[in-house]
C-alpha positions as a printed NumPy array, in Angstrom:
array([[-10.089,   3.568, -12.756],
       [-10.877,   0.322, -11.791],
       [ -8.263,  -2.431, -10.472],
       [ -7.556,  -3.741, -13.929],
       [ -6.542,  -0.448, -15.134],
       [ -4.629,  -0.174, -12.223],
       [ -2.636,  -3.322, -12.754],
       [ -2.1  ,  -2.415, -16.25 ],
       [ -0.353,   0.736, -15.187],
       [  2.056,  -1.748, -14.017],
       [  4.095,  -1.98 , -17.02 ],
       [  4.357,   1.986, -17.215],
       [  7.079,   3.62 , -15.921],
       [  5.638,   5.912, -13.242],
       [  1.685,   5.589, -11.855],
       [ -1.132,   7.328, -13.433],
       [ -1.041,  10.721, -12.694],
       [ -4.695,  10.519, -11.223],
       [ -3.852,   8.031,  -8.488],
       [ -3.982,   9.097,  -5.004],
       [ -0.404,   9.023,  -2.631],
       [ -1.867,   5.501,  -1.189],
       [ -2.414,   4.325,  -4.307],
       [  1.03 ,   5.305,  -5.581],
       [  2.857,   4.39 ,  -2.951],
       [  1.051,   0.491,  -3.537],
       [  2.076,   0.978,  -7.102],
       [  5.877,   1.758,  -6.268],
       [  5.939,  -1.369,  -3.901],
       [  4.493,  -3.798,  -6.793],
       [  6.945,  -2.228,  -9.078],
       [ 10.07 ,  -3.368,  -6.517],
       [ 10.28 ,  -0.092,  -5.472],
       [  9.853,  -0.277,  -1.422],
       [ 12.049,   2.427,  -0.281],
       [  9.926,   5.159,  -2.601],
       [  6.445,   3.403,  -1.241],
       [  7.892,   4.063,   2.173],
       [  8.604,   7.742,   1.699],
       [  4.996,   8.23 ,   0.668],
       [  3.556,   5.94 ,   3.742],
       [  5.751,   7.82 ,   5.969],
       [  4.059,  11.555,   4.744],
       [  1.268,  11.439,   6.946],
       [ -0.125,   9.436,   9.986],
       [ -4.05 ,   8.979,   8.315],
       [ -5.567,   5.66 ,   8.887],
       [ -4.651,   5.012,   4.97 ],
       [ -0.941,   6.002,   5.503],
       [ -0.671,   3.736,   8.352],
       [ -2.02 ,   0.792,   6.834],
       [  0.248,   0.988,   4.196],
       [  2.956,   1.474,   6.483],
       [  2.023,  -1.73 ,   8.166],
       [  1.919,  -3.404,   4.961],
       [  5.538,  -1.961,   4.103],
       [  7.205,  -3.477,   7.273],
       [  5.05 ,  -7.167,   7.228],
       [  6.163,  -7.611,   3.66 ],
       [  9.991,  -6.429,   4.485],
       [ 10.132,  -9.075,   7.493],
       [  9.908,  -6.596,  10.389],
       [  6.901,  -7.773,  12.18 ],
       [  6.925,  -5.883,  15.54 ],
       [  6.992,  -2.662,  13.339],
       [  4.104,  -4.04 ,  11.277],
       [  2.043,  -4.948,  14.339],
       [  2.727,  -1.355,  15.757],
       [  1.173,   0.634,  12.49 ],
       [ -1.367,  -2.093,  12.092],
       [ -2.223,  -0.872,  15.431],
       [ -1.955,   2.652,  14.776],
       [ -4.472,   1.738,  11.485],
       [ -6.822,   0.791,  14.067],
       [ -6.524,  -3.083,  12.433],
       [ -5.339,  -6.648,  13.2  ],
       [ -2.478,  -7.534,  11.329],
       [ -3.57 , -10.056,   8.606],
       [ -3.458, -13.981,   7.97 ],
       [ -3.777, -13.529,   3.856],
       [ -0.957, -13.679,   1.755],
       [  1.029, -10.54 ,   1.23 ],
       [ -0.224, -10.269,  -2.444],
       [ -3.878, -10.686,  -1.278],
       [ -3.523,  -7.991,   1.133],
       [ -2.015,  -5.54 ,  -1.565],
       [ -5.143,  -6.583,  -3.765],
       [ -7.406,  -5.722,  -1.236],
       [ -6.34 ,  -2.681,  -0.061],
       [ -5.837,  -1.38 ,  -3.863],
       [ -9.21 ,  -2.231,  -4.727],
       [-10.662,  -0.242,  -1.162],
       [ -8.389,   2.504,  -1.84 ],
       [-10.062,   2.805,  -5.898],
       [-13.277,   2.716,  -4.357],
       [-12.486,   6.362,  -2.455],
       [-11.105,   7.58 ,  -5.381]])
């Protein structure tokens, strides 16, 4: 799958079966979905998981939180656009897939 398909899945009504957790949980959160992202961010504490964690909490306002998991990701918390960061983190996550 490559990130076109991947946006295209978009107008389904649940991911593609063959994503990974990460990639699901990015799919729930483009789909308006946050709380259902955060339940899969929250099942582990892998470098992936926390990432998207961070995401979760810099997109829903809560900065400190998002600096903390950034942290725990092992990454600084971004300048880009919240859509740019989704992009980019969907496209590294296909790559490991």
């Amino acid at each position: 799958m490559n990130f076109n398909d991947f946006a295209s899945s978009l107008t389904q009504d649940s991911p593609p079966a063959s994503c990974s957790p990460f990639l699901k949980a990015l799919w729930y959160d483009k789909k308006g979905n946050w709380h259902q992202a955060h339940e899969i961010a929250q099942e582990a504490n892998s470098t992936a998981h926390c990432l998207i964690h961070a995401y979760l909490h810099r997109k829903e306002g809560d900065v400190s939180n998002a600096r903390y998991w950034y942290n725990r990701a092992g990454k600084p918390m971004p300048n880009t656009a919240l859509d740019a960061e989704w992009e980019a983190m969907v496209k590294e996550l296909l790559t490991r897939s």
